[in-house]
C-alpha positions as CSV (number, residue, x, y, z in Angstrom):
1,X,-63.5,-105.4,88.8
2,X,-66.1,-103.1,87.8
3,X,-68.3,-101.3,90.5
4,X,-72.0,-102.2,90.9
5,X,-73.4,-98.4,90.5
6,X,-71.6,-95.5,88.6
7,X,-73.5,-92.1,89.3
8,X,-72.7,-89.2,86.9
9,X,-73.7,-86.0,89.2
10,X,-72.9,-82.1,89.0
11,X,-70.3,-81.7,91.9
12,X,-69.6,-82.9,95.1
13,X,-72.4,-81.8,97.0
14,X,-74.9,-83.9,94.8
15,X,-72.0,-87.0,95.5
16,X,-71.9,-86.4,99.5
17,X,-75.9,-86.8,99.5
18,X,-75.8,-89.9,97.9
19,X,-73.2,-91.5,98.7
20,X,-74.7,-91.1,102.4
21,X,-77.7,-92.5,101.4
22,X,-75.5,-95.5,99.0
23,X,-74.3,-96.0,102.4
24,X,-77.6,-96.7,104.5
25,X,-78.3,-99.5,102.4
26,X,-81.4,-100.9,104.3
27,X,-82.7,-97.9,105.0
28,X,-82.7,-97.5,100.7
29,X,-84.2,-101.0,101.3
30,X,-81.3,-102.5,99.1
31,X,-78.8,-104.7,99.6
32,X,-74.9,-102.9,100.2
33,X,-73.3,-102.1,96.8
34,X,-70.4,-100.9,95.3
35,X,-70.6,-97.4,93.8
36,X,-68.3,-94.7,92.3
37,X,-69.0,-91.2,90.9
38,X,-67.9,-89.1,87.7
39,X,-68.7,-85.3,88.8
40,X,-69.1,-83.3,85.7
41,X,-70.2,-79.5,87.0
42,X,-72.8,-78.3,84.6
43,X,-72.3,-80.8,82.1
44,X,-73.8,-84.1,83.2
45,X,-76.3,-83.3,80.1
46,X,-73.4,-82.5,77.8
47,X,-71.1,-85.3,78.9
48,X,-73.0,-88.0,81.2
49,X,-74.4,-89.9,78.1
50,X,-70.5,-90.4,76.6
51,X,-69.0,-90.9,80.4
52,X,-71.4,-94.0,80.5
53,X,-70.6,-95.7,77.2
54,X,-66.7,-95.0,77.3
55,X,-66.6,-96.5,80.8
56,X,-69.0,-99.4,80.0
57,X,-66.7,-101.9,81.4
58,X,-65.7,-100.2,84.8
59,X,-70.0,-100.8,86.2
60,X,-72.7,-102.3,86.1
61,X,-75.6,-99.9,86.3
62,X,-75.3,-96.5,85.8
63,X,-77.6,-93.4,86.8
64,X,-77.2,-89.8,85.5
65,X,-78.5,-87.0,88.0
66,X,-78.7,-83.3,87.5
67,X,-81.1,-80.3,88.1
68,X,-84.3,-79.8,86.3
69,X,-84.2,-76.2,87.0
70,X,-82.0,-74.0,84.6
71,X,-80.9,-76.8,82.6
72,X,-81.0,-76.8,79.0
73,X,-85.0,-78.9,79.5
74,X,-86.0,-76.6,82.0
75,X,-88.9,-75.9,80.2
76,X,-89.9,-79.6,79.5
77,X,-91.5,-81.7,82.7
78,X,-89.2,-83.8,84.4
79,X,-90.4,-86.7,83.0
80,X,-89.7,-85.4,79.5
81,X,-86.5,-84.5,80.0
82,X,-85.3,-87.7,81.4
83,X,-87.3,-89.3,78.4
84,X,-85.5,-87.5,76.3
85,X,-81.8,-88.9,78.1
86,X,-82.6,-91.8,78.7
87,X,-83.1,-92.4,74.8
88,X,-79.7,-91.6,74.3
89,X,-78.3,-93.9,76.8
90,X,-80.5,-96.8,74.9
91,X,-79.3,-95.8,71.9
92,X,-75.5,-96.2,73.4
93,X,-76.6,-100.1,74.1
94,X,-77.4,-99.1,78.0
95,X,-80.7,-100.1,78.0
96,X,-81.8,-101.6,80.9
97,X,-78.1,-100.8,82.5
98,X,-79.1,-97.4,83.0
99,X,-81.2,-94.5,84.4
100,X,-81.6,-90.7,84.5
101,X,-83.3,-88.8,87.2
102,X,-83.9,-85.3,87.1
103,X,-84.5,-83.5,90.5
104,X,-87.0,-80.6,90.5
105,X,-86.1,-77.6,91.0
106,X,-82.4,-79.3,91.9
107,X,-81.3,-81.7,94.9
108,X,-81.5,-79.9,98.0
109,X,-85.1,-80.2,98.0
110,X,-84.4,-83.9,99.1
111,X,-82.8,-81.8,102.2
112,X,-85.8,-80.3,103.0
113,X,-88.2,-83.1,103.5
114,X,-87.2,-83.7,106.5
115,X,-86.9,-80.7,109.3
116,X,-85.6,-82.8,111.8
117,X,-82.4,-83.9,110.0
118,X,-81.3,-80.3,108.9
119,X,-82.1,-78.9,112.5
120,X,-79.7,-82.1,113.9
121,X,-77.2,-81.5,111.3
122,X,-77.1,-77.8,112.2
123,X,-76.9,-78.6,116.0
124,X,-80.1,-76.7,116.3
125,X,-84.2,-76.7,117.1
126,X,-86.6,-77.6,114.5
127,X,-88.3,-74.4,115.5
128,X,-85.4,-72.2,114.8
129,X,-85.2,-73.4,111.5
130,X,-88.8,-72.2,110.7
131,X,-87.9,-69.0,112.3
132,X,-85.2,-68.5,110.2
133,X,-87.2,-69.5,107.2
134,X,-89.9,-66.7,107.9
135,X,-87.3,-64.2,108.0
136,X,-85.8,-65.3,105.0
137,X,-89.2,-64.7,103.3
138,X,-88.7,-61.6,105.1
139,X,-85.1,-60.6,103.3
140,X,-86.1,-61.6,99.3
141,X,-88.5,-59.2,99.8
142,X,-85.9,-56.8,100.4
143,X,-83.4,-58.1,98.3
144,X,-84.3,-55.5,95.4
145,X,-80.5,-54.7,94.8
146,X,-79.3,-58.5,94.3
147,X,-79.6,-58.8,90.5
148,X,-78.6,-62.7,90.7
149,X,-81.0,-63.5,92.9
150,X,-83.6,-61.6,91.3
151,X,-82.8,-63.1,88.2
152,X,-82.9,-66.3,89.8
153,X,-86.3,-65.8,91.4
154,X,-87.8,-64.9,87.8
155,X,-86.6,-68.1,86.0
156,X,-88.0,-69.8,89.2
157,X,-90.8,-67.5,88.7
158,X,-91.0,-66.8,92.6
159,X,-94.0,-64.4,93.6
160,X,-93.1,-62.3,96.9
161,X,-96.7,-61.3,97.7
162,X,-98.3,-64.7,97.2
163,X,-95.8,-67.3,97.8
164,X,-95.8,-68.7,101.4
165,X,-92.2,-70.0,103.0
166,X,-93.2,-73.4,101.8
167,X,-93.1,-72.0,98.7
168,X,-90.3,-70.2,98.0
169,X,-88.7,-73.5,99.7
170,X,-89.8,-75.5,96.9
171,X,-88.7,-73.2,94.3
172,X,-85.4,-72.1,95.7
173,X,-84.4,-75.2,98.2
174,X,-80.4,-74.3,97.7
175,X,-80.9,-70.9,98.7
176,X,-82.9,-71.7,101.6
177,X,-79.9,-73.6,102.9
178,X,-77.4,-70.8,102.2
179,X,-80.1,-69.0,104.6
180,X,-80.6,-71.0,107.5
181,X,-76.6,-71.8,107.4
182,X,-76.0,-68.4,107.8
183,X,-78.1,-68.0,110.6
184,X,-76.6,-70.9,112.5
185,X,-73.4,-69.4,111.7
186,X,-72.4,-72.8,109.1
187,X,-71.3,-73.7,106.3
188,X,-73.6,-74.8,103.4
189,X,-71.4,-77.0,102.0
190,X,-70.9,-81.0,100.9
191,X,-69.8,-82.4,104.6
192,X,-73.2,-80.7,106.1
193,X,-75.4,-82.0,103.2
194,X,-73.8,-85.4,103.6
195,X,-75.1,-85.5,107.7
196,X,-78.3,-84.5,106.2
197,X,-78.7,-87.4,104.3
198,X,-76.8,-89.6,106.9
199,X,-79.7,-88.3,109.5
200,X,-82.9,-87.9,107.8
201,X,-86.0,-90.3,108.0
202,X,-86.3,-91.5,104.3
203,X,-89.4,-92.4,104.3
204,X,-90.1,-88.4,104.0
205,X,-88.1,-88.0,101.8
206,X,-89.8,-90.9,99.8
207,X,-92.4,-87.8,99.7
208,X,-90.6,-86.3,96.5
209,X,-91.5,-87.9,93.4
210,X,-87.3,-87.8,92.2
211,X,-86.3,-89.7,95.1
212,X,-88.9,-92.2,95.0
213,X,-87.5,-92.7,91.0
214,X,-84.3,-93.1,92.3
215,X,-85.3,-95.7,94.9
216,X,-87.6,-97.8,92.5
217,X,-84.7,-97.8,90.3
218,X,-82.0,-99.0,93.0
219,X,-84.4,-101.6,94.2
220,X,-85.3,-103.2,91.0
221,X,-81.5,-103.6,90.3
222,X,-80.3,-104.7,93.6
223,X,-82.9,-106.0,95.8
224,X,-82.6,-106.8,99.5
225,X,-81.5,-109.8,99.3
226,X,-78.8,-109.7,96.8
227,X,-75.1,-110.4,97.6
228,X,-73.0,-107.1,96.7
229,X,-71.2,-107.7,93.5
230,X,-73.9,-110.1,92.2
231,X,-76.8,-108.8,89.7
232,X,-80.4,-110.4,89.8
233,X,-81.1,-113.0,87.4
234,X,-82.3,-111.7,84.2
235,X,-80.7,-108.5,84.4
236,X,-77.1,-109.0,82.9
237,X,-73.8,-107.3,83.5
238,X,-73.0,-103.9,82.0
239,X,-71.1,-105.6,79.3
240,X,-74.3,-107.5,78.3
241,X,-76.8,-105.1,79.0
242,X,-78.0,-104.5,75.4
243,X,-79.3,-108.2,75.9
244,X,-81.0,-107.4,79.4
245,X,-84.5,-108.9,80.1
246,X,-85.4,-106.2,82.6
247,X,-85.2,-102.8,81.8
248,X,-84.8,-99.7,83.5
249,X,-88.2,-97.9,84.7
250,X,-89.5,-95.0,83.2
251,X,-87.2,-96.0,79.9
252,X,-87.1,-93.2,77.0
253,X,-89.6,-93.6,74.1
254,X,-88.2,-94.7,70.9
255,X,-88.1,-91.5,68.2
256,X,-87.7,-89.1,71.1
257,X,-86.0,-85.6,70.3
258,X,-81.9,-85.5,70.3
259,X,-80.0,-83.8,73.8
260,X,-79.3,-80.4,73.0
């Protein structure tokens, strides 16, 4: 029986989020699915588009989500880089069955819209958290001998002297978490993103133009209302979808340029 939802994501931190959030169904305002994952580290690019037509017949939607930020598009806008893969997925007959999302600069900045969440998750204040987030302003200016990161802050082309701790958030979410986790003496890994997402109000993080693709998406495909294992009317299976009379949103153009 295949699942309603396959996501293709990098690793399992990317999977712990959302399958959190797969699992607050009304909060997503959908209706409770059935969902799997395919975790391809670095590759989702590479290998999503073939992972989705060689297990068409084990789902019935299927969304690819990766990192804007270093990926091969990184120099594209978000919304030409999933253009450019979600042609490929219509050219594989998934049209209308599908839907990539790119996250900008990567998937912790979901984490962030919401303070509240990360300082419950943490077992901490709010107000310690934008403590620790001034000091860590505080260390990347001193963190002259850290070649990674420096190269890191030049691709995200970070400025010292005239960013603010928003941001350098908003460029270098991921790091910011490895920051305030070490401060509250945690790990940053997939269980503590996972209460994140389990806690946070998600109508903040309805704030980030990504997740608000992503939520469109799931709630044109499985409304509300809609029995888990059923599809709307008009939309079609997985095996069908080439057929589909409602497509995806934010579908690739026709003639758009090859994945690298």
């Amino acid at each position: 029986m295949p699942v309603d939802l396959l996501l293709i994501v990098e690793g399992r931190d990317d999977e712990a989020v959302l399958s959190a959030l797969l699992e607050r169904p009304k909060d997503m305002g959908i209706c409770p699915i059935t969902f799997d994952f395919r975790r391809r580290s670095g590759a989702v690019l590479k290998e999503g588009v073939n992972v989705a037509s060689q297990e068409r017949n084990n789902f019935r939607k299927v969304i690819l989500i990766w990192d804007h930020a270093d990926s091969p598009y990184a120099d594209r806008t978000p919304q030409r880089a999933q253009g450019i893969v979600q042609a490929e997925l219509n050219k594989r007959t998934l049209r209308g069955c599908s839907k990539a999302i790119t996250v900008d600069p990567e998937l912790e900045i979901w984490l962030w819209q919401d303070y509240s969440a990360v300082a419950q998750a943490l077992g901490v204040r709010v107000q310690d958290i934008e403590r620790w987030l001034k000091g860590w302003q505080r260390a990347l200016k001193q963190s002259v001998g850290d070649r990674g990161l420096q190269d890191l802050m030049e691709r995200r082309q970070v400025n010292l002297q005239r960013d603010s701790a928003q941001t350098l958030l908003e460029k270098l979410p991921k790091e910011a978490l490895k920051w305030v986790c070490r401060q509250a003496k945690q790990k940053a890994d997939s269980q503590l993103r996972g209460r994140i997402a389990q806690k946070a109000d998600l109508k903040k993080w309805e704030r980030n133009e990504s997740f608000r693709w992503l939520c469109q998406q799931l709630r044109q495909w499985f409304p509300p209302s809609l029995p888990a294992g059923q599809m709307p009317e008009g939309i079609g299976t997985f095996l069908n979808c080439s057929h589909c009379h409602q497509g995806s949103l934010g579908e690739g153009v026709e003639g758009a340029e090859p994945l690298l």
